[in-house]
Structure formats: structure tokens, C-alpha cells
N, C-alpha and C positions, 0 to 999 in steps of 0.2 A: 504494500500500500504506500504511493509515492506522497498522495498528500496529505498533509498537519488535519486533525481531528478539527473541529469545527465544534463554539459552544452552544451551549444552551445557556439564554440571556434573558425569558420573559416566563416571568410566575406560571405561565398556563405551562409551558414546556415543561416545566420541572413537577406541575401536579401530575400532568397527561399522565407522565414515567410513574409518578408514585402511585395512581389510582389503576392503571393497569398490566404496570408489569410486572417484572418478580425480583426478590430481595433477597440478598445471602449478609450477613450479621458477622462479621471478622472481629478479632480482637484490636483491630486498629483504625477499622473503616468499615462502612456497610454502602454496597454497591446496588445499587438498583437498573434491571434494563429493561427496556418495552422497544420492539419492532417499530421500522420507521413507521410514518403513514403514507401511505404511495401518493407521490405528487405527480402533478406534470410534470415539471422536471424531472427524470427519471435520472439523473446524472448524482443530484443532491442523495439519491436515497441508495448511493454506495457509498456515501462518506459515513466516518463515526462523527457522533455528538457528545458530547461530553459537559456534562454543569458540576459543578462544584457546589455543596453548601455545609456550613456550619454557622451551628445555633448559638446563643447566646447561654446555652448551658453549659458549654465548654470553656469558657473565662470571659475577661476582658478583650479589647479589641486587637489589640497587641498577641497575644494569646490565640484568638481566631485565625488572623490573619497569618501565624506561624503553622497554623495548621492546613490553613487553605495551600500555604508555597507551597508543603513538604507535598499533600495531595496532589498539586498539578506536576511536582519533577516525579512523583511515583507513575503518575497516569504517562506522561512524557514518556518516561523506560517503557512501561511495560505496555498500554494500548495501540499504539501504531504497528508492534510486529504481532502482538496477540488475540487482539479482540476482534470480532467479527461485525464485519461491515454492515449498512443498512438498519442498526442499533441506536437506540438513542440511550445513552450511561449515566446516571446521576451516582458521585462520591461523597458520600458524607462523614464529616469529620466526628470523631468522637474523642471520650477523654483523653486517653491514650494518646494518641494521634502524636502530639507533639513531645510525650517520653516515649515513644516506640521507635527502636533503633530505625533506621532507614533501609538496611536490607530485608527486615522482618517485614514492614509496609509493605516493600514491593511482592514477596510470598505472598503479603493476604492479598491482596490485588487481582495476583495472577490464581490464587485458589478460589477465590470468588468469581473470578470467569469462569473456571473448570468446573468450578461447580454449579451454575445458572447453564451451563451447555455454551458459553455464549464466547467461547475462545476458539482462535481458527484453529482448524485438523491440524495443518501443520506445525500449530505451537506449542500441543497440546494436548493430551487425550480427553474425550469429551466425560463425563461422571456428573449424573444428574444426581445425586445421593445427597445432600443438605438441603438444598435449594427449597426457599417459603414459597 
């Protein structure tokens, strides 16, 4: 996949993903994915989408925002060779998030695709077995 994942930037994008996809709960993140929705554009609905959020349960702003970075360089490694296209991805931060070493992140990451089915063949073997 040559091109950069593409966000997700408007409140409805990020309920769409949370009302009708499906959710794997990691110790350092919880990953939510829903199927694009077929546009006319049929170009757009082979890119990934990706939004990012964290709550204000997880600290101050300063505190947030160190969680947001460390999620978009996790997503950066590991989405563009593993995740399957046509996806729309929401990551959300939790407590941990920002004491959770940086290679452990990117394991839950990539164990959260594997296990939603929603990692490519080639990066991955598929294992439906957690998955809400």
C-alpha cells in the first residue's frame, strides 16, 4: 500500500465506526473497525482511515496529547504494511497508553488486527478468537 492512511476528522465518522463495527480491548489501546461505505468514488474506498481519540479520563491535556503522539507513531509502524484496506480504524487511548513501553503498543496494535480478522494475509494470520 503506497499511500499514507487518511483521517477520520468529523464526530459522525468516529460514531459510524463505534455504532457499527467491532472492538478488541488491549492493555494499551482499544481498536475499533467498520467497513468502508461504498462511495462513488471507488478509489477512496481502498485507502485506510484512521481517527484517533482520547478522553479526558486519561489526564490533563499535556497527558492526552502524549498519548495521542505515541498512538499515531504506533499506527505509522504498524497500519500501512498490516491493516487491510477499505477499513475505517478508530484508536483509543487509555490509561496505560502513555507508561506502556513503545514496542508493547505496537504488539497490541498488531494483535488487535489479528484479532478483529482485519490484518492483511500477508502480514498476518487471520484468528477471529477475542474479537466483541
Amino acid at each position: 500500500m503506497s499511500e499514507a492512511p487518511q483521517r477520520l476528522r468529523y464526530r459522525h465518522e468516529f460514531l459510524r465506526v463505534a455504532r457499527g463495527g467491532k472492538k478488541c480491548a488491549m492493555p494499551g489501546l482499544v481498536l475499533q473497525v467498520r467497513k468502508q461505505q461504498i462511495l462513488e468514488n471507488k478509489q477512496n474506498q481502498k485507502n485506510i482511515r484512521i481517527g484517533f481519540t482520547v478522553s479526558k479520563k486519561i489526564g490533563n491535556s499535556v497527558t492526552r496529547n502524549r498519548a495521542r503522539r505515541r498512538l499515531r507513531s504506533v499506527a505509522d509502524i504498524v497500519m500501512q504494511k498490516s491493516a487491510a484496506s477499505g477499513n475505517d480504524y478508530v484508536i483509543i487511548g487509555r490509561k496505560s497508553t502513555t507508561k506502556r513501553e513503545f514496542c508493547a503498543l505496537v504488539k497490541d496494535l498488531e494483535n488487535a488486527l489479528t484479532m478483529l480478522g482485519k490484518a492483511r494475509l500477508d502480514g498476518f494470520s487471520k484468528n477471529e478468537g477475542h474479537a466483541k
